[in-house]
C-alpha positions, 0 to 999 in steps of 0.5 A, a space after each residue: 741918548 739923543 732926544 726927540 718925539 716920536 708920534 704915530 702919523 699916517 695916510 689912509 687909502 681907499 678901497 673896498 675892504 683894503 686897509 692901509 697902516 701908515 706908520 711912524 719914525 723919529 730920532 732919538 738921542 743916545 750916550 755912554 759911560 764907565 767907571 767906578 765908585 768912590 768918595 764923594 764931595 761933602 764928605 765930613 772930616 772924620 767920617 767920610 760920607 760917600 756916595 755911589 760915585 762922586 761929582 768927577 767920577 759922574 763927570 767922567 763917566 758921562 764924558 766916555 759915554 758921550 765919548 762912545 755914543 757919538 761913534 756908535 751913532 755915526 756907524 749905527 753900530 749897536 754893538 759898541 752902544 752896548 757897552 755904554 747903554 743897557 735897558 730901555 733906553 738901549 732898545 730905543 736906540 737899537 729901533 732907531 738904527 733900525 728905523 734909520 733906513 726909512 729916514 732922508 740923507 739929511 736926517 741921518 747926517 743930522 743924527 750922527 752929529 756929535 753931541 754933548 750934554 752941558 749944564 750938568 747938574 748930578 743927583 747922586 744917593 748915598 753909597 749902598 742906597 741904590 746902584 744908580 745916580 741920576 743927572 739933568 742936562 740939556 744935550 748940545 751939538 756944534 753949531 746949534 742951539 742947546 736943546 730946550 728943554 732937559 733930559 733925565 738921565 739915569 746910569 746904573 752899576 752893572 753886575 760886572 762893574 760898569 756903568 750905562 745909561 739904562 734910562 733917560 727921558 726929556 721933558 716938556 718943562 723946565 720945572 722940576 721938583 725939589 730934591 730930599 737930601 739927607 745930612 751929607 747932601 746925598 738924594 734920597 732914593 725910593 727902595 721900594 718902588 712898589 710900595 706907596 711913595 707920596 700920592 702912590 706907588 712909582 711903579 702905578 705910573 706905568 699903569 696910568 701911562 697905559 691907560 692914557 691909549 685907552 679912550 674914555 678910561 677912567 682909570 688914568 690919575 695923570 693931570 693933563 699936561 702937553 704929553 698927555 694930551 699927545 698920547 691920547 691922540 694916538 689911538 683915535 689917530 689911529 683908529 680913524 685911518 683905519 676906520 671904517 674897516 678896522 681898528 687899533 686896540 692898545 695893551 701892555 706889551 711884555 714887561 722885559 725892560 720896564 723898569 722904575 728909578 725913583 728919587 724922594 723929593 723935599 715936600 714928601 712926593 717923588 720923583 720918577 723916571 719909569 719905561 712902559 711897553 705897549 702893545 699895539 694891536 691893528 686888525 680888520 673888523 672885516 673877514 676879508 680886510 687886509 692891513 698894509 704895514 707902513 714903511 716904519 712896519 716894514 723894518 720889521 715885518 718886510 714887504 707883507 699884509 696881513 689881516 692883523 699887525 702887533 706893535 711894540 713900542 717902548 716909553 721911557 717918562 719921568 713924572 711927579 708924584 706929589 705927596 696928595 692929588 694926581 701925578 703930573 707927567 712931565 716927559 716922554 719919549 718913545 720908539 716902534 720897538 717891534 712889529 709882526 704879522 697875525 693869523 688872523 684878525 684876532 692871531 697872536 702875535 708869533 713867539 709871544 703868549 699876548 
């Protein structure tokens, strides 16, 4: 996966009670793998600890995942991608050959340079603890700089045998916590995601994801930090450009790829990479308003306008939740995974009960 940040831009337009969305693109960054499960380093001589890979493999699969990312992504070809990647972080590719069509020659050209992730450093659990392993790298294309910051990224066993990239985020840190490990040298992952892990349960983190779209809630444990600030941002963005007509109201979207990967961490919090799916909900307050889809929109919706739109767009964050006190979020990325016209300015989004 490739990294970058993706944020809600726009210009309004005047008229009566005409509204018009401006909307939102961005890159990511995307990659692959394959493999198997063996002995991994450490091992005790007369009782071999193994883990759910070891080092060589981890490296082998990371190789062949950039292997097949770098030629998916110069063709945009999402089906080759899908052998190497799978959940969230698959959807946010798939936006972003989507979304492609909206960026310049140059953008493009940028996109389709060839990557690879340097300065690898493995975070693998003991076999039979988990299915998965994680990995922090910073992603590299020729002739550039390393990326600043980090990606974590998380490959997972498929029930077929393989091994994808189902997760990854990049952080606005190079800070990250200390990782419990048991006697082998084996990280410690968190079983049960729904149950309280240090200040509260990894999968509560998507909740105060949420809460950050909704203006004054109270409800948000995060401590503040340059991500936060940046999420709460989008809906007064986006309500301001539609003011004084309209407004954006911000829901959990349909939860089909979120999911929590989460790892203990050595002073008895956690660490988690996590996806959230939120709905995005722009409408007239006026009977007679209609709303103009960005170009971003149009991917999706077409050449339309409609009294109200319904916006999907997908995170995928990693945070810190330590043992006491408000969690700290660390990064996250996210795409317009999806858009349709309502029936009015209150309709339902089509195929969906939201």
């Amino acid at each position: 996966m490739k990294s970058a940040v993706r944020a809600i831009a726009g210009i309004a337009c005047a008229g009566s009670l005409v509204l018009t969305m401006a909307g939102c693109g961005g890159s990511s960054e995307k990659g692959s793998a394959g493999g198997g499960s063996g002995a991994a380093d450490g091992n005790k001589e007369n009782s071999p600890a193994v883990g759910v890979v070891s080092r060589a493999q981890a490296d082998k699969l990371i190789d062949h995942y950039e292997k097949v990312n770098n030629r998916a992504n110069k063709n945009s070809d999402p089906k080759l991608l899908s052998t190497v990647e799978g959940g969230a972080v698959f959807e946010q590719s798939k936006a972003t050959y989507k979304m492609q069509k909206t960026w310049s020659a140059k953008e493009r050209a940028d996109y389709r340079n060839p990557f690879r992730y340097i300065d690898r450093k493995f975070y693998i659990p003991r076999k039979g603890t988990a299915d998965w392993f994680a990995m922090v790298a910073h992603s590299k294309s020729p002739g550039k700089k390393k990326g600043k910051y980090p990606g974590i990224l998380i490959m997972e066993k498929q029930k077929n045998g393989d091994w994808k990239m189902v997760a990854g985020s990049y952080s606005e840190t190079k800070w990250l916590p200390e990782f419990a490990k048991d006697e082998d040298g084996f990280v410690k992952p968190v079983t049960d995601t729904g149950k309280k892990s240090g200040a509260m349960a990894p999968d509560s983190l998507s909740d105060s994801l949420l809460d950050l779209y909704k203006p004054g809630s109270a409800k948000n444990r995060f401590r503040a930090s340059e991500s936060t600030k940046a999420i709460r941002k989008i809906p007064n963005s986006q309500n301001k450009l539609l003011s004084p007509h309209g407004e954006a109201v911000y829901s959990r979207g349909e939860s089909t790829h979120e999911k929590t990967h989460a790892l203990r961490t050595k002073d008895g919090g956690t660490f988690a990479v996590f996806s959230t799916e939120v709905r995005e909900h722009d409408r007239g307050t006026e009977v007679t308003a209609t709303i103009h889809p960005s170009d971003s929109m149009k991917v999706y919706v077409g050449e339309t306008s409609a009294p109200s739109f319904f916006v999907d767009w997908l995170h995928v964050s990693s945070a810190y939740i330590p043992p006491k006190g408000d969690p700290r979020l660390l990064g996250t990325e996210y795409d317009m995974t999806g858009a349709a016209a309502g029936s009015d300015q209150n309709g339902k989004m089509p195929g969906t009960d939201a």
